[in-house]
gemmi code that builds the backbone of each chain (N, CA, C; Angstrom):
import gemmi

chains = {
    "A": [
        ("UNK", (0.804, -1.201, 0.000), (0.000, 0.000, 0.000), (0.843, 1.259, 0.000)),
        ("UNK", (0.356, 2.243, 0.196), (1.010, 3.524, 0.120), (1.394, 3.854, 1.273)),
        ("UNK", (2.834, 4.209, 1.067), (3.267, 4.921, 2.569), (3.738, 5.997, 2.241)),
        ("UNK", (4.028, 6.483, 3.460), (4.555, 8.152, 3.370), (5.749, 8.027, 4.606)),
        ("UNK", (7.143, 8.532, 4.163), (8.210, 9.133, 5.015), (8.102, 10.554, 5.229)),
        ("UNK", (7.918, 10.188, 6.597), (8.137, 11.287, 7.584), (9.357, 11.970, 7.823)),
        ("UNK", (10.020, 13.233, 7.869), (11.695, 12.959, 8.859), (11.449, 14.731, 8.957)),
        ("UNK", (12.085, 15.098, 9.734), (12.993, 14.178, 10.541), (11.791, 13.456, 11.554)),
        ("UNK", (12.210, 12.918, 12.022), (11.384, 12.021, 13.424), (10.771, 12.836, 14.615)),
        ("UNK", (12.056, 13.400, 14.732), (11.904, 14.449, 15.966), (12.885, 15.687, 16.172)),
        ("UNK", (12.679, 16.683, 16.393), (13.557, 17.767, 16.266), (13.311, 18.528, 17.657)),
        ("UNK", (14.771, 19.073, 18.034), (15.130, 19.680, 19.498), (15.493, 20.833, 19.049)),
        ("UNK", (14.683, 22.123, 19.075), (15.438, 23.307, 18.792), (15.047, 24.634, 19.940)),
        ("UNK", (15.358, 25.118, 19.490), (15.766, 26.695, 20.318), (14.499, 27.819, 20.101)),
        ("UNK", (14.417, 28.447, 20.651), (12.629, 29.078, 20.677), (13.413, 30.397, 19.611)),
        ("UNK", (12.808, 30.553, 18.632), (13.399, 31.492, 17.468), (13.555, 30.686, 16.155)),
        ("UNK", (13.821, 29.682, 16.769), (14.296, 29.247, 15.444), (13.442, 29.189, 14.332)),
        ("UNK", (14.015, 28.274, 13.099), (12.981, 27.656, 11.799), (12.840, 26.448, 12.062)),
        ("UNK", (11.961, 25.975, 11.544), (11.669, 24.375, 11.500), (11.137, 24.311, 10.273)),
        ("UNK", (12.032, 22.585, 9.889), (11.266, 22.430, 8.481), (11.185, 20.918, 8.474)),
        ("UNK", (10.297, 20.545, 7.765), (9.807, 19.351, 7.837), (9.071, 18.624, 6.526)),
        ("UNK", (9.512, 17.306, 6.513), (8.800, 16.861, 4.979), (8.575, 15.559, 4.848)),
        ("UNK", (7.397, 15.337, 4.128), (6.811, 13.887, 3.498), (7.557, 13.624, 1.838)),
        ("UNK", (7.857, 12.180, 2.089), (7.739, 11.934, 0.585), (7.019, 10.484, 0.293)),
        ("UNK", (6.200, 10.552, -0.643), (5.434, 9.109, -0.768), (5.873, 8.338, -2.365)),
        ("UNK", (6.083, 6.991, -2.032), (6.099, 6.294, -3.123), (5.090, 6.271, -4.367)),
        ("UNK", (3.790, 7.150, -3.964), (3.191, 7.306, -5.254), (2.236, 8.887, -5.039)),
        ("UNK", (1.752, 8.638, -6.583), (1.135, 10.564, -6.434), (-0.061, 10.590, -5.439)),
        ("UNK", (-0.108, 11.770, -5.192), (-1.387, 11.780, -4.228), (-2.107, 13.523, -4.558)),
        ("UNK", (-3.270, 13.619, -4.646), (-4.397, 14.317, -4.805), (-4.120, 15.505, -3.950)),
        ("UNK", (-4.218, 15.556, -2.242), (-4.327, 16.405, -1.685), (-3.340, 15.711, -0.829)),
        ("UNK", (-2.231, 17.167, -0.287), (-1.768, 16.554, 1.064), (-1.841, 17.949, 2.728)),
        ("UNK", (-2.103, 16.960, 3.262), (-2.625, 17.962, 4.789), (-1.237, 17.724, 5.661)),
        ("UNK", (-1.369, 18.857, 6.656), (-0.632, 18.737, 7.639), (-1.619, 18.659, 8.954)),
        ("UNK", (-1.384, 17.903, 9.960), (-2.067, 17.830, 10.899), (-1.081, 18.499, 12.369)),
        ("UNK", (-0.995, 18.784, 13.482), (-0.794, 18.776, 14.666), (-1.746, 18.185, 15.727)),
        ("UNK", (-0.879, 17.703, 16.090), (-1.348, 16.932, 17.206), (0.137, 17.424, 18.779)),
        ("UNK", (-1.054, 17.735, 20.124), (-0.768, 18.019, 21.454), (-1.136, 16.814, 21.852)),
        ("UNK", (-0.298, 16.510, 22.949), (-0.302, 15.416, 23.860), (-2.320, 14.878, 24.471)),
        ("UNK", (-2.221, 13.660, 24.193), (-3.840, 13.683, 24.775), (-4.901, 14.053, 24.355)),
        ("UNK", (-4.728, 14.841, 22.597), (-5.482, 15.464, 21.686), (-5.600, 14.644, 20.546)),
        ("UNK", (-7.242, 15.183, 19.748), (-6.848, 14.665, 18.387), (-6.075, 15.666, 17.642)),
        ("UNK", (-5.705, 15.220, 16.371), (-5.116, 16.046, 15.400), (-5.587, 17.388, 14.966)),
        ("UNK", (-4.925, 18.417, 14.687), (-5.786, 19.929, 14.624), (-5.195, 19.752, 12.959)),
        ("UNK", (-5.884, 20.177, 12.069), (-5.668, 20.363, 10.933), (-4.990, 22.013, 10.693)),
        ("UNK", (-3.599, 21.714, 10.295), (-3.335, 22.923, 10.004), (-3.331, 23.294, 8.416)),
        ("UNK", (-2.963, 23.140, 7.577), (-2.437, 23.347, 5.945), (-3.366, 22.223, 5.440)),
        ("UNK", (-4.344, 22.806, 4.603), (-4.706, 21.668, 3.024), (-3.959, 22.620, 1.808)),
        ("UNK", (-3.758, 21.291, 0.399), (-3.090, 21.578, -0.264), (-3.647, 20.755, -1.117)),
        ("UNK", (-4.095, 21.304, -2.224), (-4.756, 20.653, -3.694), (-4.562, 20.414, -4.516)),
        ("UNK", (-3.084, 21.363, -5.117), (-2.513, 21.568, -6.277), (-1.057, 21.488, -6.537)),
        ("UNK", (-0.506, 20.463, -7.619), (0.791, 20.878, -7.160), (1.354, 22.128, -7.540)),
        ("UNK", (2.292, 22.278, -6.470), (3.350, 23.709, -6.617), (2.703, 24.631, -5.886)),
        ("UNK", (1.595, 23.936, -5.072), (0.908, 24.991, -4.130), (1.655, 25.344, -3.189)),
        ("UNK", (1.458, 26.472, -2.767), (2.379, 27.290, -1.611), (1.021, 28.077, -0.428)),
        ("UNK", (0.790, 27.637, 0.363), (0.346, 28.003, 1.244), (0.567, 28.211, 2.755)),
        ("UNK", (0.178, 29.527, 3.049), (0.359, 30.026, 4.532), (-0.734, 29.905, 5.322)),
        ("UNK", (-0.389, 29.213, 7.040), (-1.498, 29.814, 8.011), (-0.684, 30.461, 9.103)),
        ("UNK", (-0.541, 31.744, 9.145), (0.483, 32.566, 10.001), (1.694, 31.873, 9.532)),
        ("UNK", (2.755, 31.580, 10.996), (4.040, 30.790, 10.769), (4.355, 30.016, 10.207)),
        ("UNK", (3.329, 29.442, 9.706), (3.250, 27.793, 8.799), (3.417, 28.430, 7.507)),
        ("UNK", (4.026, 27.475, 6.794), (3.667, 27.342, 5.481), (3.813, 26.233, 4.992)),
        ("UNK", (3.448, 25.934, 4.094), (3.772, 23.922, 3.393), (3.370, 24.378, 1.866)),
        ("UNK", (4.196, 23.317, 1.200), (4.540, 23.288, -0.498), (3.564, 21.898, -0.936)),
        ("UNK", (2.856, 21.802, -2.239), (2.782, 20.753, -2.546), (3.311, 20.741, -3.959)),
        ("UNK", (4.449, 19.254, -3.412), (5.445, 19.210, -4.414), (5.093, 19.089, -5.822)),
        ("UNK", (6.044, 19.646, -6.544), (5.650, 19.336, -8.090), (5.157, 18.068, -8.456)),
        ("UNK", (5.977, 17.317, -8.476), (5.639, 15.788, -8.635), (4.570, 15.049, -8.151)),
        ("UNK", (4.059, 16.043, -7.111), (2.688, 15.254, -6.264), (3.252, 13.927, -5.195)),
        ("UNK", (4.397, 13.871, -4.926), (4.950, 12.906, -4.149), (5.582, 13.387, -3.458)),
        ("UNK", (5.456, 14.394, -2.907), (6.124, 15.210, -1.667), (5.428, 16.801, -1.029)),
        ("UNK", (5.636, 16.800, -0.022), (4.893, 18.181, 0.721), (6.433, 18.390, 2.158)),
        ("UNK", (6.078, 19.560, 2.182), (6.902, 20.197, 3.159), (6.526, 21.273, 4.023)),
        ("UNK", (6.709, 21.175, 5.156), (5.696, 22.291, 6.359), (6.824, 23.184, 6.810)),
        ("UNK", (7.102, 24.599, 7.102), (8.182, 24.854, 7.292), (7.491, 26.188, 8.537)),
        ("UNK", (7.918, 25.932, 9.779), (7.241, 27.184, 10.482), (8.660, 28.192, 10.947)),
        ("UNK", (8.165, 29.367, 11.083), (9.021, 30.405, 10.848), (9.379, 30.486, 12.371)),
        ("UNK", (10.105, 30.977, 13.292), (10.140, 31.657, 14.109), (9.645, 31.130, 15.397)),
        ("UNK", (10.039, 30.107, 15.819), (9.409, 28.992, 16.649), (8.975, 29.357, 18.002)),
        ("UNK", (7.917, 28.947, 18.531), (7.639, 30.007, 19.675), (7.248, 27.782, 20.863)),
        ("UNK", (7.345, 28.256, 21.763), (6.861, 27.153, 22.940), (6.144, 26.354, 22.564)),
        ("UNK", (4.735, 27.063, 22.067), (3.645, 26.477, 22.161), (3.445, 25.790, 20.612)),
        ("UNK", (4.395, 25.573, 19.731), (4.579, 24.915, 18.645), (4.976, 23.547, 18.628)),
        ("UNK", (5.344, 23.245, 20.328), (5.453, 21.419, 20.739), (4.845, 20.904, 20.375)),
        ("UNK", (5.095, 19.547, 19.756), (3.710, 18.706, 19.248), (4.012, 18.218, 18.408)),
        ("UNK", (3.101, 17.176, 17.805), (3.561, 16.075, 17.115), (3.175, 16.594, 15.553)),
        ("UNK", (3.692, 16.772, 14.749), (2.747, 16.827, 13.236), (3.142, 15.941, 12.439)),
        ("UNK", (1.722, 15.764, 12.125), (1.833, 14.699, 10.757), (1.129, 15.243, 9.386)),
        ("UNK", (2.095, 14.683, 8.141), (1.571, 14.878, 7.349), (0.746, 13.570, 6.830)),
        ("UNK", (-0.317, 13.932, 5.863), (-1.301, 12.979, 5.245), (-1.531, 13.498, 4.197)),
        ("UNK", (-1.565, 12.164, 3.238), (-1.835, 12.341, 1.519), (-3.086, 11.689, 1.358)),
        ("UNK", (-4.049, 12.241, -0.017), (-5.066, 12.080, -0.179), (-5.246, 11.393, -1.501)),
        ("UNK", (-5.299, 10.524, -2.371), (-5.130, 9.885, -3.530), (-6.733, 9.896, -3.920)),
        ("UNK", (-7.773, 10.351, -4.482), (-9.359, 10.885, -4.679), (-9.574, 9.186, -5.500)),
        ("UNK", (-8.258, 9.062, -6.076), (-8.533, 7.496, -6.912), (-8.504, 6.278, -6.183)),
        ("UNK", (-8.083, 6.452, -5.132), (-7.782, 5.266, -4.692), (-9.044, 5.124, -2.838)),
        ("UNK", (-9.681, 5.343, -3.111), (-10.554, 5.581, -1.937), (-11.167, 6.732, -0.839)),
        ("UNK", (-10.463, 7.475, -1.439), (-10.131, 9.146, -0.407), (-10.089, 8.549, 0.511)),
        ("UNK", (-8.712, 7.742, 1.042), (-8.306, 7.704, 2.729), (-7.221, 8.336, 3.240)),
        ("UNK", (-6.994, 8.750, 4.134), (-5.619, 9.237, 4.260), (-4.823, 8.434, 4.671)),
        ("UNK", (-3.765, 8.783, 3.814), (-2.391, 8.124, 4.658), (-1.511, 8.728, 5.470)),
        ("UNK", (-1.341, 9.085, 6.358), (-0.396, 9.420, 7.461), (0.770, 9.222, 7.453)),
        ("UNK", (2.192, 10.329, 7.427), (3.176, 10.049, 7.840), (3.569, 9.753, 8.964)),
        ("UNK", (4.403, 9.410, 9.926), (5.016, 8.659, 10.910), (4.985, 9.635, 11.966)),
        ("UNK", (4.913, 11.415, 11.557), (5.051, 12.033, 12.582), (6.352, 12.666, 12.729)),
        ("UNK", (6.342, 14.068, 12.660), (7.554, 14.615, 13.787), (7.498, 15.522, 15.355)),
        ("UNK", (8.377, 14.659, 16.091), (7.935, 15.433, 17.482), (8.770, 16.677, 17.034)),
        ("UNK", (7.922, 17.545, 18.009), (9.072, 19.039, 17.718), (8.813, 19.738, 19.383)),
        ("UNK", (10.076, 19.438, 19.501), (10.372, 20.338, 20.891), (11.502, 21.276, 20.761)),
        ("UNK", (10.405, 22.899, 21.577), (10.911, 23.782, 21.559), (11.383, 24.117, 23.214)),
        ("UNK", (12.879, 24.630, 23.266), (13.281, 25.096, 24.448), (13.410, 26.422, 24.147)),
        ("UNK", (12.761, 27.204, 25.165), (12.653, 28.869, 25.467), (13.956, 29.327, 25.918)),
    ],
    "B": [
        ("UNK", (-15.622, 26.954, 12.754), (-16.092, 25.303, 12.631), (-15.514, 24.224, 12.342)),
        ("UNK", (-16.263, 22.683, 11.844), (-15.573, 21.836, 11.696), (-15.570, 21.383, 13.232)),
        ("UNK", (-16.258, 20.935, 14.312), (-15.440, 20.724, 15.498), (-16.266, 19.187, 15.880)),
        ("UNK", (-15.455, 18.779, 16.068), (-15.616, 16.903, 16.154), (-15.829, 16.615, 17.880)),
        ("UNK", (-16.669, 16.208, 18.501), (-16.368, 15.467, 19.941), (-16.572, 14.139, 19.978)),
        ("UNK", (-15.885, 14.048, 21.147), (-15.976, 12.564, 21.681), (-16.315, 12.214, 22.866)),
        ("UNK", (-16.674, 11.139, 23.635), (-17.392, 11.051, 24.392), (-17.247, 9.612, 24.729)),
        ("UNK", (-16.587, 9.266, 25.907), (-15.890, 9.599, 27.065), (-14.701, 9.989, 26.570)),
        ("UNK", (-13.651, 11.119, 27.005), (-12.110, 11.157, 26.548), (-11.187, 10.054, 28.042)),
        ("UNK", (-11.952, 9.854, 29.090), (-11.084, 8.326, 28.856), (-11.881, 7.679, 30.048)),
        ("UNK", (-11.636, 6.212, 29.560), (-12.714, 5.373, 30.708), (-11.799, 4.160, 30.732)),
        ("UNK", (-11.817, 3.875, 32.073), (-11.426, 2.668, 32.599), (-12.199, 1.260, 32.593)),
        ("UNK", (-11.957, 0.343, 32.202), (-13.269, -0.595, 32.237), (-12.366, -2.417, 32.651)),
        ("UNK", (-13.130, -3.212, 33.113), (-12.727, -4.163, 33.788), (-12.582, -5.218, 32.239)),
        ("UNK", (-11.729, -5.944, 32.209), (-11.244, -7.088, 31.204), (-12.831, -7.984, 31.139)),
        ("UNK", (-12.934, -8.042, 29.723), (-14.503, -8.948, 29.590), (-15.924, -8.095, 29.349)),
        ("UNK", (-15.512, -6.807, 29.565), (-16.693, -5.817, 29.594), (-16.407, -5.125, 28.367)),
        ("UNK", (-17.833, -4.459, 27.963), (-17.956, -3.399, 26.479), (-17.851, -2.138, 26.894)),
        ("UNK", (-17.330, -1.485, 25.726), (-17.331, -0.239, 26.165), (-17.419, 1.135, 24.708)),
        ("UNK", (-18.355, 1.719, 25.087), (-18.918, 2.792, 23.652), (-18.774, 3.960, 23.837)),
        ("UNK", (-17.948, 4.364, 22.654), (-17.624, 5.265, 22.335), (-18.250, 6.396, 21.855)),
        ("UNK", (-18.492, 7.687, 22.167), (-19.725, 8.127, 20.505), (-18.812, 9.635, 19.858)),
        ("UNK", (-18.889, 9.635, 18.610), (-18.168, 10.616, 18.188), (-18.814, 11.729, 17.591)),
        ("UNK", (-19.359, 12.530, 17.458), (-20.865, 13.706, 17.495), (-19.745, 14.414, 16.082)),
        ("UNK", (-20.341, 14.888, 15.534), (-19.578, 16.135, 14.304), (-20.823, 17.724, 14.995)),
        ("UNK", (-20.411, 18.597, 15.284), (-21.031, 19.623, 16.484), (-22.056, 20.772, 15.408)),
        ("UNK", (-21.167, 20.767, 14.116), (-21.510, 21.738, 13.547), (-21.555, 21.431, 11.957)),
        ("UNK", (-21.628, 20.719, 11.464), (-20.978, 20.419, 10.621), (-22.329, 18.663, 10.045)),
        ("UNK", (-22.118, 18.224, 8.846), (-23.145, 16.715, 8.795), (-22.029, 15.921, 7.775)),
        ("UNK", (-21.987, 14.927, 8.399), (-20.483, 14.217, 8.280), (-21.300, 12.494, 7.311)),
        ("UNK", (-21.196, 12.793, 6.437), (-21.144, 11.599, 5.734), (-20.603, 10.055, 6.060)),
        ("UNK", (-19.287, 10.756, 6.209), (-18.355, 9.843, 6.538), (-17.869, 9.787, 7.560)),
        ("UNK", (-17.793, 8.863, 8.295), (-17.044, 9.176, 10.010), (-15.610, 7.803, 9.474)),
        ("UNK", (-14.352, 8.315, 10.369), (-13.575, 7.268, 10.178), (-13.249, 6.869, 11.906)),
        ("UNK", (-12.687, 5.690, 11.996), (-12.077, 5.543, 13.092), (-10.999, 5.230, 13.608)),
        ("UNK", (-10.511, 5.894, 14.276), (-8.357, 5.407, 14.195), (-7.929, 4.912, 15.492)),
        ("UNK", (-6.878, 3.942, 15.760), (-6.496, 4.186, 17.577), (-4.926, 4.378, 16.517)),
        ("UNK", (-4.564, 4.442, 17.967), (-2.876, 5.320, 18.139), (-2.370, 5.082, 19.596)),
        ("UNK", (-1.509, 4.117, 19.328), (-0.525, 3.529, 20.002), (0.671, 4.193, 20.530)),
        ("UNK", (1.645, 4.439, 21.478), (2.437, 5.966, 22.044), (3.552, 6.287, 21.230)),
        ("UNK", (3.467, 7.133, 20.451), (4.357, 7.666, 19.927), (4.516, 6.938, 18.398)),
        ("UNK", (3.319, 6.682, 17.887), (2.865, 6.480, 16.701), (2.024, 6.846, 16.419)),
        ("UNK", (2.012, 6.627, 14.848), (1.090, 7.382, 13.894), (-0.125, 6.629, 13.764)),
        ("UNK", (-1.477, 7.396, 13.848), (-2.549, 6.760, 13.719), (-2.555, 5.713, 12.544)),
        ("UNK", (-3.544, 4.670, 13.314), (-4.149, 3.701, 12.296), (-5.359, 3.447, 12.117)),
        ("UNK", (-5.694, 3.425, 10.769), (-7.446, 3.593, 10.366), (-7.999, 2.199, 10.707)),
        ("UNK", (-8.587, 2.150, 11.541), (-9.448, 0.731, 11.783), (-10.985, 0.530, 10.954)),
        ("UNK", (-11.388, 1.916, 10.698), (-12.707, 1.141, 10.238), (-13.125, 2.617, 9.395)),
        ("UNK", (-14.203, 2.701, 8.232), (-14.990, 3.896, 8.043), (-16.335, 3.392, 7.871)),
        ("UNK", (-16.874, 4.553, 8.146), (-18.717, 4.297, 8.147), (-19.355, 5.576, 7.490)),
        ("UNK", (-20.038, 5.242, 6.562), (-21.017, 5.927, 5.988), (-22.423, 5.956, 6.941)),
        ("UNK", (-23.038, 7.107, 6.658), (-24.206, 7.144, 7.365), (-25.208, 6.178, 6.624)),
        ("UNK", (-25.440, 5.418, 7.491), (-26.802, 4.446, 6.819), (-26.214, 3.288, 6.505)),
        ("UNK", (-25.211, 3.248, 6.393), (-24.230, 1.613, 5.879), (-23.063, 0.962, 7.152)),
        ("UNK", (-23.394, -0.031, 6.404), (-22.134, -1.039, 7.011), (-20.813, -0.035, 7.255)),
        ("UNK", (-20.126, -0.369, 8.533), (-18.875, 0.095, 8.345), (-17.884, -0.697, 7.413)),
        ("UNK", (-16.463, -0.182, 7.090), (-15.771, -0.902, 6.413), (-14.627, -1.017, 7.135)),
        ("UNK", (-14.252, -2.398, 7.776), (-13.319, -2.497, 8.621), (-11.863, -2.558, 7.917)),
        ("UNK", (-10.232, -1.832, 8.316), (-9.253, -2.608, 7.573), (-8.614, -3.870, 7.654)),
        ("UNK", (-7.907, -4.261, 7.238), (-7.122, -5.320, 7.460), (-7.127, -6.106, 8.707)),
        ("UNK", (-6.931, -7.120, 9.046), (-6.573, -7.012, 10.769), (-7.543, -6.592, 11.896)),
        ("UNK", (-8.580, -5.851, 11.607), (-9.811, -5.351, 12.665), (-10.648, -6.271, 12.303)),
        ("UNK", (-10.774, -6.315, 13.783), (-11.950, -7.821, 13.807), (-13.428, -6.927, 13.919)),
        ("UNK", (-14.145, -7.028, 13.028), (-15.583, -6.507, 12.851), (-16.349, -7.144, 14.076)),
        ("UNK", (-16.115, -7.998, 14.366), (-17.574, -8.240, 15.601), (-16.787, -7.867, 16.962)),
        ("UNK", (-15.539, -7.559, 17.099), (-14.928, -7.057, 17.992), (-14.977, -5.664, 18.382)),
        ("UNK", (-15.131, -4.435, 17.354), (-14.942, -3.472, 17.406), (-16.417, -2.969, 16.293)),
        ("UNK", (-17.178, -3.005, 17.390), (-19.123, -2.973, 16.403), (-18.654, -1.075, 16.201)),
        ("UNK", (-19.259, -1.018, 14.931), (-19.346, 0.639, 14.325), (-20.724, 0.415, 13.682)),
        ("UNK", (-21.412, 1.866, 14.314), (-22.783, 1.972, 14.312), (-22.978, 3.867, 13.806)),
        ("UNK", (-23.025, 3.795, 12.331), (-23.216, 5.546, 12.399), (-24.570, 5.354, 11.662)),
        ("UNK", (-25.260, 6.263, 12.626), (-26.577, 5.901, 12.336), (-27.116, 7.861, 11.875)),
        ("UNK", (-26.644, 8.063, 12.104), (-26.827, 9.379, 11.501), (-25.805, 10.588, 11.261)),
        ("UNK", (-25.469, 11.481, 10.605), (-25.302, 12.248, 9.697), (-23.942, 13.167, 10.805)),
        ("UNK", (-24.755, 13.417, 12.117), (-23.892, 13.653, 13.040), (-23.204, 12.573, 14.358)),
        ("UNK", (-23.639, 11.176, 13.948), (-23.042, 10.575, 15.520), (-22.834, 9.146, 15.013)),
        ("UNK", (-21.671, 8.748, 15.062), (-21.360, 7.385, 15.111), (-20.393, 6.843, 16.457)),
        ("UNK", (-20.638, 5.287, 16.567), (-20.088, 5.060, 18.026), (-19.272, 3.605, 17.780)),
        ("UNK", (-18.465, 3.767, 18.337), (-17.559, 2.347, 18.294), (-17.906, 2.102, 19.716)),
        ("UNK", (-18.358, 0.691, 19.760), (-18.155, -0.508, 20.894), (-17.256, -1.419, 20.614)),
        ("UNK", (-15.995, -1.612, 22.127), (-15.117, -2.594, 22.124), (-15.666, -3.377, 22.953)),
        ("UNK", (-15.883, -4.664, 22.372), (-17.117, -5.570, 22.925), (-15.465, -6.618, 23.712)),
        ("UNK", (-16.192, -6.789, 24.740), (-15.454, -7.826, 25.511), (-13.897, -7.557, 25.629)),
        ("UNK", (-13.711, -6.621, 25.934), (-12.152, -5.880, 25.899), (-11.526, -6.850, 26.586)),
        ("UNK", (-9.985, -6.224, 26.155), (-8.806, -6.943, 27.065), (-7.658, -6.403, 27.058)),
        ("UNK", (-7.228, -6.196, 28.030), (-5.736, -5.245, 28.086), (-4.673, -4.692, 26.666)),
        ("UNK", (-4.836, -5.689, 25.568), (-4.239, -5.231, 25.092), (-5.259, -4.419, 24.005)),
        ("UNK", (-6.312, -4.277, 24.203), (-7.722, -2.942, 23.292), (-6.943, -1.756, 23.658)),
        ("UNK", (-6.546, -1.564, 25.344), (-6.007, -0.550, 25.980), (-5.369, 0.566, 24.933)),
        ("UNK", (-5.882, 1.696, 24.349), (-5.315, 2.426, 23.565), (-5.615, 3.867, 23.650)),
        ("UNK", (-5.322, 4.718, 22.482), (-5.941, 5.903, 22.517), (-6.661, 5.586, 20.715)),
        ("UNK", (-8.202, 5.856, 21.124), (-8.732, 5.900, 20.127), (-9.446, 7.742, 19.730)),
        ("UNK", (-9.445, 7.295, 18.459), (-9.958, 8.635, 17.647), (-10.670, 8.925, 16.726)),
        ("UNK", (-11.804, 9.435, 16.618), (-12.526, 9.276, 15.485), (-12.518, 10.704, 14.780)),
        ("UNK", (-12.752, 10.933, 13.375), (-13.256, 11.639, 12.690), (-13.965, 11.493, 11.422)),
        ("UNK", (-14.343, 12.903, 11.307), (-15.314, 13.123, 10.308), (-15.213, 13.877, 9.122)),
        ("UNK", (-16.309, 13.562, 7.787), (-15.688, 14.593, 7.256), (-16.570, 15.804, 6.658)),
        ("UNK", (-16.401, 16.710, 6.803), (-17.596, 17.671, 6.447), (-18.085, 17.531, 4.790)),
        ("UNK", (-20.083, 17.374, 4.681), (-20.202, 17.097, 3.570), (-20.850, 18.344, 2.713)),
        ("UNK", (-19.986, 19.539, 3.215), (-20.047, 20.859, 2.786), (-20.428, 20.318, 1.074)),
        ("UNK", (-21.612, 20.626, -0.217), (-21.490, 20.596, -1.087), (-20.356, 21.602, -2.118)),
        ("UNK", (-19.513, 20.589, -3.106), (-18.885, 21.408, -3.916), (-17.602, 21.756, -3.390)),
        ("UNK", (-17.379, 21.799, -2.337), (-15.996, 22.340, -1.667), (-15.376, 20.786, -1.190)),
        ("UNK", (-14.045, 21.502, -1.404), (-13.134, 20.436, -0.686), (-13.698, 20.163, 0.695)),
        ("UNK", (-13.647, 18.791, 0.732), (-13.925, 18.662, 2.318), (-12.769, 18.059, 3.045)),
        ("UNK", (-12.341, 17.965, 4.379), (-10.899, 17.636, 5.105), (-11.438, 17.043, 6.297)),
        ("UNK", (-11.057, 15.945, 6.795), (-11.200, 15.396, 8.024), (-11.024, 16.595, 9.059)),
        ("UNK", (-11.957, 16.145, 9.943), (-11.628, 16.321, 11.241), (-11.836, 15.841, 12.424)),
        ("UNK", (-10.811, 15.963, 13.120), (-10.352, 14.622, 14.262), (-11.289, 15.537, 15.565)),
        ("UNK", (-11.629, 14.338, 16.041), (-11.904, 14.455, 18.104), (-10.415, 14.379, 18.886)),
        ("UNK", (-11.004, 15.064, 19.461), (-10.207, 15.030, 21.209), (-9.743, 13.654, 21.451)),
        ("UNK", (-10.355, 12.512, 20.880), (-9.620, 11.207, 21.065), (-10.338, 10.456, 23.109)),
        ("UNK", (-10.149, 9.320, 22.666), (-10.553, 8.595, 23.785), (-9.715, 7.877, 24.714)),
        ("UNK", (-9.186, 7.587, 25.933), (-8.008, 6.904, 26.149), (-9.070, 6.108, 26.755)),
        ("UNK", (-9.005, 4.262, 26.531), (-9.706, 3.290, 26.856), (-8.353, 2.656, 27.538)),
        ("UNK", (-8.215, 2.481, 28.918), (-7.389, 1.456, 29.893), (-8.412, 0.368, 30.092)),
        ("UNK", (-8.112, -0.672, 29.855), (-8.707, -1.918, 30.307), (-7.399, -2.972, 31.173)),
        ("UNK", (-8.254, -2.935, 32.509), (-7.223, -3.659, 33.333), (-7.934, -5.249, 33.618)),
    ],
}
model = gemmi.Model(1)
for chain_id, residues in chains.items():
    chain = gemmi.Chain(chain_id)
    for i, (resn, *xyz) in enumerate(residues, 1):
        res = gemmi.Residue()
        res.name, res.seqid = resn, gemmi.SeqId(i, " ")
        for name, pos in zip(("N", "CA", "C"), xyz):
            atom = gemmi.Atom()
            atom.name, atom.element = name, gemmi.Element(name[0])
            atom.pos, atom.b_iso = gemmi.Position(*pos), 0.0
            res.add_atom(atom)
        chain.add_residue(res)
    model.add_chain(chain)
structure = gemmi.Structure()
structure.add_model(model)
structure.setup_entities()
């Protein structure tokens, strides 16, 4: 079936910083989302993406959907505390069932 | 909008006993409800989807008379883990998906359930 790589896995950075982050899947996919997820929560949907070469912002966020349709990338600007948390990306294939597939997740911890 | 609940976010229940879940869409009329658990420090896994009015569709590996899915309407479907056992013990999650006409529609997840079965 279709999978999606996640990486990095988990990232330790410094409150200021950038963070960047990316899926790549063994086959094309339709739509790809970014999710966050807080400890003990479901997933908060941050970024949909429809088109490739899409470039979209929500505040600090932004995420690409790759040319090829086999890759997306979330990149948040300026890292503040409350940006801890797990995100995952998920691809949407409209042909193949509209299910999502989920990447593996990156933890992201920020120290102030 | 878009806001998904769940109901209990976590219940303890004795080994051999059922236990139901219900997942409400608040604002929103959800066609489709899916259902995921998530194991610590992994990525969700889709166990089942349900259309309103139909059979759920269980994946791989999910035992259908184990894990009964009942969406009986537009806003509320409920998973029962019938006869649990320590290792059901998870964090489960359901969502939905808005059946806004014409527009993209995008899942959206609940608050999630933590089921301990001792």
């Amino acid at each position: 079936g279709q999978q999606l790589n996640q990486s990095p896995q988990s990232m330790f950075i410094q409150e200021g910083e950038d963070v960047s982050m990316n899926c790549t899947s063994s086959s094309i996919f339709n739509t790809w989302l970014w999710y966050k997820q807080e400890p003990g929560e479901g997933p908060v949907l941050l970024i949909a993406l429809y088109k490739a070469g899409e470039l979209t912002s929500n505040g600090r966020l932004t995420a690409q959907f790759g040319i090829t349709r086999k890759d997306s990338f979330l990149n948040i600007s300026a890292s503040i505390p409350s940006d801890v948390g797990i995100y995952f990306c998920a691809g949407r294939n409209n042909n193949a069932g509209n299910m999502l597939t989920f990447g593996g997740g990156t933890r992201l911890m920020v120290k102030p | 909008g878009a806001v998904v609940s769940q109901h209990p976010s976590r219940v303890i229940c004795k080994s051999g006993t059922s236990v139901k879940i219900e997942c409400r869409s608040l604002d929103f009329q959800a066609t489709t409800m899916f259902w995921y658990r998530q194991f610590p420090k992994q990525s969700l896994m889709l166990m089942a989807t349900s259309n309103e009015g139909s059979k759920a569709t269980y994946e791989q590996g999910v035992e259908k008379d184990k894990f009964l899915i009942n969406h009986a309407s537009l806003t509320l479907s409920t998973l029962t883990v019938t006869s649990a056992h320590p290792e059901d013990s998870s964090f489960y999650i359901c969502s939905a998906r808005d059946r806004t006409g014409g527009a993209p529609y995008e899942q959206y997840f609940g608050p999630g359930t933590r089921l301990t079965v001792t």
